[in-house]
C-alpha positions as CSV (number, residue, x, y, z in Angstrom):
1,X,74.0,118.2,103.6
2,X,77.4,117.6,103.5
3,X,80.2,120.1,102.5
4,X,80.7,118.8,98.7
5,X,77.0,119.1,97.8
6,X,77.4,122.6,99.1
7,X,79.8,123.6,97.3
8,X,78.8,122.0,93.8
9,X,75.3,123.5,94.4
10,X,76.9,126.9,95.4
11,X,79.4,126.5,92.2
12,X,76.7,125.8,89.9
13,X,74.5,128.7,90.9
14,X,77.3,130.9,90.6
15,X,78.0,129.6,86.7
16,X,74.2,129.8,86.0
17,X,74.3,133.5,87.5
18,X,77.3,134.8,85.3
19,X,75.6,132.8,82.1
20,X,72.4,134.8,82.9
21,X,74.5,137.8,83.0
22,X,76.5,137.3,79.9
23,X,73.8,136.2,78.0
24,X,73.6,139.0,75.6
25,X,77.4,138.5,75.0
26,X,77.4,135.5,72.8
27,X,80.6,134.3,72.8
28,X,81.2,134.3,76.4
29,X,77.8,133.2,76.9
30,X,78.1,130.0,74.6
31,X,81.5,129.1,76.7
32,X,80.1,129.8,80.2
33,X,76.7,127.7,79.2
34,X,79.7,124.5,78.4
35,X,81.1,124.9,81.5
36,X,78.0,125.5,83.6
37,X,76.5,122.1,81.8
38,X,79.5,120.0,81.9
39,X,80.1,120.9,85.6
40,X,76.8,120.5,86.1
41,X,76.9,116.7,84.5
42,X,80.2,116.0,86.4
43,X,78.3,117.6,89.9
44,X,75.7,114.5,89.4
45,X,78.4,111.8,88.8
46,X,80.2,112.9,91.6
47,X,77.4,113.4,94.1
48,X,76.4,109.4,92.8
49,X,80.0,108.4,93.0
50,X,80.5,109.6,96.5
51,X,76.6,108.3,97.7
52,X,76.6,105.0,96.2
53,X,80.2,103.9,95.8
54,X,83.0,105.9,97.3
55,X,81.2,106.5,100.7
56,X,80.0,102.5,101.0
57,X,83.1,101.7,101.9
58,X,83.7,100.5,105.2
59,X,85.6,103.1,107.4
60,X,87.7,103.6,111.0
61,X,86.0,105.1,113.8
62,X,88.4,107.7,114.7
63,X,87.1,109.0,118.8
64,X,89.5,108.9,121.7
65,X,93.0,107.2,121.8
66,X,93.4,105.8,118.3
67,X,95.7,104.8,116.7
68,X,97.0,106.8,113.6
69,X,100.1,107.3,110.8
70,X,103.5,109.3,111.2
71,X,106.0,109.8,109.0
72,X,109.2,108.3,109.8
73,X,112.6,109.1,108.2
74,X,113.9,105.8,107.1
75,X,110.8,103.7,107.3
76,X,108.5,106.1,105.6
77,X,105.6,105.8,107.9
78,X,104.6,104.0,111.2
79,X,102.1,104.3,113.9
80,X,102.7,107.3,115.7
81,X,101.1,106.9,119.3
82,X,102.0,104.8,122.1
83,X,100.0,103.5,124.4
84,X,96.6,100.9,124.6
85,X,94.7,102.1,121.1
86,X,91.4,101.5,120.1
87,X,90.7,100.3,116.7
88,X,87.7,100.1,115.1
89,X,86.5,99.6,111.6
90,X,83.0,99.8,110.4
91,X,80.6,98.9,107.3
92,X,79.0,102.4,105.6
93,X,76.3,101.9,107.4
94,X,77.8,102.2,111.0
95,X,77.9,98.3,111.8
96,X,80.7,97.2,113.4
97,X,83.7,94.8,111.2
98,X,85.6,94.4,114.0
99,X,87.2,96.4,117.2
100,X,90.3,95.8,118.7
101,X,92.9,97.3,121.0
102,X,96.6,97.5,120.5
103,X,99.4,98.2,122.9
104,X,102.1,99.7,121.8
105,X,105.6,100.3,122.4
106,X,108.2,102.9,122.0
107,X,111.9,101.0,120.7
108,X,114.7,101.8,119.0
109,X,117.0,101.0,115.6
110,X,120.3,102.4,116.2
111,X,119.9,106.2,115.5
112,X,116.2,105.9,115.5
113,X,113.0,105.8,117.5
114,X,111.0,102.9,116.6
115,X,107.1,102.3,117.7
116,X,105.9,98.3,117.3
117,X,103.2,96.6,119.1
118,X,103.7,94.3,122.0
119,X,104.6,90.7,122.0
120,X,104.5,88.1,124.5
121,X,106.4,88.8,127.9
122,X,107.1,85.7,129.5
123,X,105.8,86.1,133.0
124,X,108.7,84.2,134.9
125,X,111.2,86.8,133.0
126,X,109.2,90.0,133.6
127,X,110.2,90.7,137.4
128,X,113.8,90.0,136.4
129,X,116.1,93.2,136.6
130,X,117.9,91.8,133.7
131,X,115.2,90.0,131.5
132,X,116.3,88.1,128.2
133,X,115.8,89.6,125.0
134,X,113.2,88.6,123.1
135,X,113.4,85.0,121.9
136,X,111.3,85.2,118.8
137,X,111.4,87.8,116.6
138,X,108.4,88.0,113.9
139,X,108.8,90.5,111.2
140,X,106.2,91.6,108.7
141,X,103.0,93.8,107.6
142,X,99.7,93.5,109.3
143,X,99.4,90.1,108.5
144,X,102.3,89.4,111.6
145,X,101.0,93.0,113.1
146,X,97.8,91.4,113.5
147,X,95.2,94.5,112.6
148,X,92.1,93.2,113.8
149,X,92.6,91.6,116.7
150,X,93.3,92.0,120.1
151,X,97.0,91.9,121.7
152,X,96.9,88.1,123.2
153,X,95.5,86.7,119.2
154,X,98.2,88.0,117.4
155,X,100.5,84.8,115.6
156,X,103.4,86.5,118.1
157,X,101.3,86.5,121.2
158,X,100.1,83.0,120.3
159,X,103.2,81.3,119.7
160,X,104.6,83.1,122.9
161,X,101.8,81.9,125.4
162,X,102.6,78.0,123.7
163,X,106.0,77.9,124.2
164,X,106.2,80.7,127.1
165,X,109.1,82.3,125.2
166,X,109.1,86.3,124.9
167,X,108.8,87.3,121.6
168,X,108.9,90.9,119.7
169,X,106.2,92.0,117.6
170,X,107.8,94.0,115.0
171,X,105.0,93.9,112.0
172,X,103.7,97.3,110.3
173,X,100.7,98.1,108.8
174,X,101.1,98.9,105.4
175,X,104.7,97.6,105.5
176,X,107.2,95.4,102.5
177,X,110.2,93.1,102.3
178,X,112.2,96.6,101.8
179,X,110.9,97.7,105.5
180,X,111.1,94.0,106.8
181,X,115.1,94.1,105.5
182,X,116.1,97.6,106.7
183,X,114.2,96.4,110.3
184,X,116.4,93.5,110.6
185,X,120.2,95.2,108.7
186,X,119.9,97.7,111.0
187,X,118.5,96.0,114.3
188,X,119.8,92.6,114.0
189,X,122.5,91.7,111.4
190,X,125.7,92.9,113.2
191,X,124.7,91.7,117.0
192,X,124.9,88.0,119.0
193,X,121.5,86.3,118.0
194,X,122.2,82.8,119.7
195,X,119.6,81.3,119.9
196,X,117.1,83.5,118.1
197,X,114.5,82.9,115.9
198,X,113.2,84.9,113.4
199,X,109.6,84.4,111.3
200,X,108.9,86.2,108.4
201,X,105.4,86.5,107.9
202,X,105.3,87.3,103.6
203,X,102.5,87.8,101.9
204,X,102.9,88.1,97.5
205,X,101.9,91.9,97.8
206,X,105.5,92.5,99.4
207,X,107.6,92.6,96.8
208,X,104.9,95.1,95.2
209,X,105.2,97.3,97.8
210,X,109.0,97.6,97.6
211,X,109.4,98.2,94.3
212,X,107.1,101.8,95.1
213,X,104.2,100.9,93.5
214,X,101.9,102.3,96.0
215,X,102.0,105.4,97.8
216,X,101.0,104.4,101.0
217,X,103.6,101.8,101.2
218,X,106.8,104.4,101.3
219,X,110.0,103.5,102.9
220,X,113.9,102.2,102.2
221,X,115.2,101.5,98.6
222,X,117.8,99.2,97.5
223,X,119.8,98.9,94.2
224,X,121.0,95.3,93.8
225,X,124.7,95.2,93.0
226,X,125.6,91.8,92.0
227,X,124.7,89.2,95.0
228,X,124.8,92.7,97.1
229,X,122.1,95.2,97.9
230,X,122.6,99.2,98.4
231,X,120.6,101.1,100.7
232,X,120.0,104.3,98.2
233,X,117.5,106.2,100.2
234,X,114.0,106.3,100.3
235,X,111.4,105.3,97.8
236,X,110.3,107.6,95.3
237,X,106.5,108.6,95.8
238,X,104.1,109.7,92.9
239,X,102.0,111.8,94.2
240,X,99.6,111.5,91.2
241,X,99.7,115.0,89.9
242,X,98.2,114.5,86.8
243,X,95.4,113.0,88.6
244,X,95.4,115.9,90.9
245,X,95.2,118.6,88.1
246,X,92.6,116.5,85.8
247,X,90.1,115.9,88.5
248,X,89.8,120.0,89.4
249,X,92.4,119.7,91.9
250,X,90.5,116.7,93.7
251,X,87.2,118.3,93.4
252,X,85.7,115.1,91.4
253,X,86.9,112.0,93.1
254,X,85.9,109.5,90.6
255,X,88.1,111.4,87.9
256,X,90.6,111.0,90.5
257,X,90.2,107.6,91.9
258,X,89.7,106.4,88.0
259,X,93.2,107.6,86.3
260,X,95.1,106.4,89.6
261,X,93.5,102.9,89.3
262,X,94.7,103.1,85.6
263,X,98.0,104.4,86.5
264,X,98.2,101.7,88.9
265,X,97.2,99.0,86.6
266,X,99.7,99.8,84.0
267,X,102.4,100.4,86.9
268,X,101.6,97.0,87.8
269,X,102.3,94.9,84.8
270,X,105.3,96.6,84.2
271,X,106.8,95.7,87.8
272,X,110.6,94.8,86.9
273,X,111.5,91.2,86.8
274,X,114.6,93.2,89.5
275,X,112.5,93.2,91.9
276,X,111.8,89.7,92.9
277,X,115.7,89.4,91.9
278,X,115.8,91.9,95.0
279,X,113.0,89.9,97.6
280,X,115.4,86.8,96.9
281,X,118.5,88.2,98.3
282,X,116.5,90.1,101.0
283,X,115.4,87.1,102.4
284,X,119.4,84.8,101.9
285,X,120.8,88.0,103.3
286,X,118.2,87.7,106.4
287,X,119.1,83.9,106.4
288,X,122.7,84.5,106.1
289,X,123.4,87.1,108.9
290,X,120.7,84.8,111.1
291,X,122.9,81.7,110.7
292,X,126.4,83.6,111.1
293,X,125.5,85.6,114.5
294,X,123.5,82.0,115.7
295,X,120.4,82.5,115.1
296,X,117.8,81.0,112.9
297,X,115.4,82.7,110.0
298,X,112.1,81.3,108.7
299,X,110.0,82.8,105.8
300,X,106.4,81.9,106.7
301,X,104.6,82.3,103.0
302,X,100.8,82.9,103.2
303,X,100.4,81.8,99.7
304,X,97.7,81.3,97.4
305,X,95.8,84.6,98.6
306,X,95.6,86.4,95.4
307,X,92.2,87.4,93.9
308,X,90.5,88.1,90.4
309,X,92.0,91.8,90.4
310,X,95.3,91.6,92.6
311,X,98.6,92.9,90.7
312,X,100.4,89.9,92.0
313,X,98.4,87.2,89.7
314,X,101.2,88.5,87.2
315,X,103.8,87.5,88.9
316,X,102.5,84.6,91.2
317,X,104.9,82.0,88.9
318,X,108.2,84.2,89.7
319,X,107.9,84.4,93.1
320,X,107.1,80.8,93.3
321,X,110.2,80.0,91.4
322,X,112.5,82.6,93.8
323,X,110.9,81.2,96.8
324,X,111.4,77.5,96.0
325,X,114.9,78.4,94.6
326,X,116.0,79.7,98.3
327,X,114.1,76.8,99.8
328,X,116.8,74.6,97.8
329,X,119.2,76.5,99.1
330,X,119.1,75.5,102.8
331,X,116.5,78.6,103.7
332,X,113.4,77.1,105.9
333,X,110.3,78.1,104.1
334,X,106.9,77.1,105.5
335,X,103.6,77.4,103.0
336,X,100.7,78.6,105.2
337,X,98.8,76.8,102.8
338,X,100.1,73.4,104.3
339,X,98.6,74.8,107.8
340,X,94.8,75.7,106.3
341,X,92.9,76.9,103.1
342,X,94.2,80.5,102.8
343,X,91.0,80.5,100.6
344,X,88.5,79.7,102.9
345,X,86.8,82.9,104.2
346,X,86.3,81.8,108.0
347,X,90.0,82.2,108.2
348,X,89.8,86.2,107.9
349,X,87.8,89.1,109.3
350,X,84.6,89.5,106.9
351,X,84.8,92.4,104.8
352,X,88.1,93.4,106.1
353,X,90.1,90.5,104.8
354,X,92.8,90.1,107.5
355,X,93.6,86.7,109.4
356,X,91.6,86.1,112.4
357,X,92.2,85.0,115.5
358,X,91.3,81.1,114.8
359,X,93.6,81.5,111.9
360,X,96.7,82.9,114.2
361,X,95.5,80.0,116.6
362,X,95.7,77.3,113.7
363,X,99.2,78.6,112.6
364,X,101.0,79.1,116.0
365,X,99.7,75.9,117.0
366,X,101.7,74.4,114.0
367,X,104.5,76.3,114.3
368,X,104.8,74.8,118.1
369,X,104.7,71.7,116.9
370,X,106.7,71.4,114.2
371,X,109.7,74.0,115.3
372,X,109.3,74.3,119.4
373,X,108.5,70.6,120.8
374,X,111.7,70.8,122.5
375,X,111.3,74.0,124.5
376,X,108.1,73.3,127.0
């Protein structure tokens, strides 16, 4: 018996023990007997809920060194352990979706401490006492993190071992175009990138994301100021209060879990057409600062992902429009669509839904071919 059964079967008892005892006061009675059988009926759609929905979700096996959330100050969250960490996600009934194992690394943006995952290392620069910096930059969420799979079949690993060129791994879990553009203002924008390259891995969702409308995606906000953008902060999180309060202070998750998914929905279609105003001159800022300090930015779109239910089906046309308007204007855009079927499911971890390692395999390959021919 787990601990909410407990408690709703100790709760009810104790509101059918005070309606016995008031049962010769009628008016207290008649409202303890409402309560008692309207907690009662919320008791069974809960215990259901939790049984046959909420608990068959698949889960993360959370034993030894694993790999976990922190909050940052100017990133909102990151993973806060270094290390080799375990990672493993399972089905509600215990079987395993996948297990992997992540390195990472302790860095640093300016002021502050910065945790990403390893790269590649070229192994002719490693015993250097003065190795290169990082060649290849990839920026991005878990889709260029690469949750799921192991160090050496992430796209950055990949792309590295082809072309035996170090690159830095600096994709989030969880993370947006406002993280990817504070990552690169404050690491990159102002230094000597000859020679650099930089791949944006973007999925639709990012422009969601930054414009706050999910609270696990906190982080940087910016204001857009005419063709300029102003850091203002950090994102403003709802922390769903009136969810909170109407579900008996979280006591019946599906109340919960139901107003937030129709907060959510309406949040969604109301997104502000300012937003992918603000993605555009994220990404011909990133472009611009690339090309003055010598380097060179791509924006790798893995397009034509969105499903039945995802926000982004509203807006799919927009950003289509602001990406094909910066392609126009001199910024090197490559549709992972042109690489494989983004919809065919052996391209992604069943059940989980990230890219696997064939499809990192596929896409480096490419990406070799078409953009590094001339450095093996």
């Amino acid at each position: 018996m787990n601990k909410h059964v407990a408690f709703f079967i100790i709760a009810s008892l104790v509101l059918l023990g005070l309606t016995y005892i008031t049962r010769r006061r009628r008016r207290i009675n008649n409202l303890l007997l409402l309560c008692t059988t309207v907690f009662l009926g919320l008791s069974i759609v809960e215990t259901a809920y939790r049984n046959f929905f909420k608990d068959r979700k698949s889960y993360f096996q959370k034993t030894g060194k694993t790999w976990s959330f922190g909050p940052h100050p100017v990133l909102g969250v990151q993973i806060d352990t270094t290390g080799v960490l375990s990672d493993t996600e399972l089905t509600s009934s215990g079987s395993a979706i996948y297990h992997a194992r992540y390195t990472i690394i302790a860095d640093s943006i300016g002021p502050y401490r910065f945790i990403h995952r390893l790269g590649f290392l070229n192994p002719s620069a490693s015993g250097r006492e003065s190795a290169p910096a990082p060649g290849i930059v990839f920026l991005g969420c878990s889709f260029t993190f690469g949750q799921g799979v192991n160090d050496s079949e992430t796209l950055p690993s990949k792309v590295g071992a082809l072309t035996d060129v170090s690159t830095l791994n600096l994709g989030g879990i969880g993370y947006g175009i406002h993280h990817v553009y504070k990552i690169f203002l404050d690491k990159y924008a102002t230094v000597n990138n000859t020679g650099r390259l930089f791949i944006y891995t973007m999925i639709p969702d990012h422009v969601l994301r930054a414009s706050g409308l999910y609270g696990w995606s906190p982080g940087p906000s910016f204001r857009l100021a005419g063709d300029s953008l102003v850091y203002v902060g950090s994102l403003p999180v709802d922390r769903y209060r009136f969810a909170w309060y109407a579900s008996l202070f979280g006591t019946f998750s599906f109340i919960k879990d139901m107003i937030i998914n129709i907060q959510n929905k309406r949040r969604a279609k109301r997104v502000a057409p300012d937003e992918y105003e603000k993605a555009y001159w994220m990404i011909r800022k990133m472009d611009q600062y690339s090309r003055m300090t010598g380097g060179h930015f791509i924006v790798l779109s893995w397009d034509n992902i969105s499903e039945k239910d995802d926000p982004n089906r509203y807006y799919r046309q927009i950003l289509a429009d602001k990406l094909q308007r910066l392609g126009k204007e001199g910024v090197d855009i490559i549709s992972v669509s042109d690489i494989l079927d983004t919809k065919d499911p052996k391209y992604y971890i069943p059940i989980d839904g990230h890219p696997n390692a064939m499809a990192y395999d596929r896409i480096g390959r490419y990406l070799v071919h078409r953009l590094f021919r001339n450095l093996r």
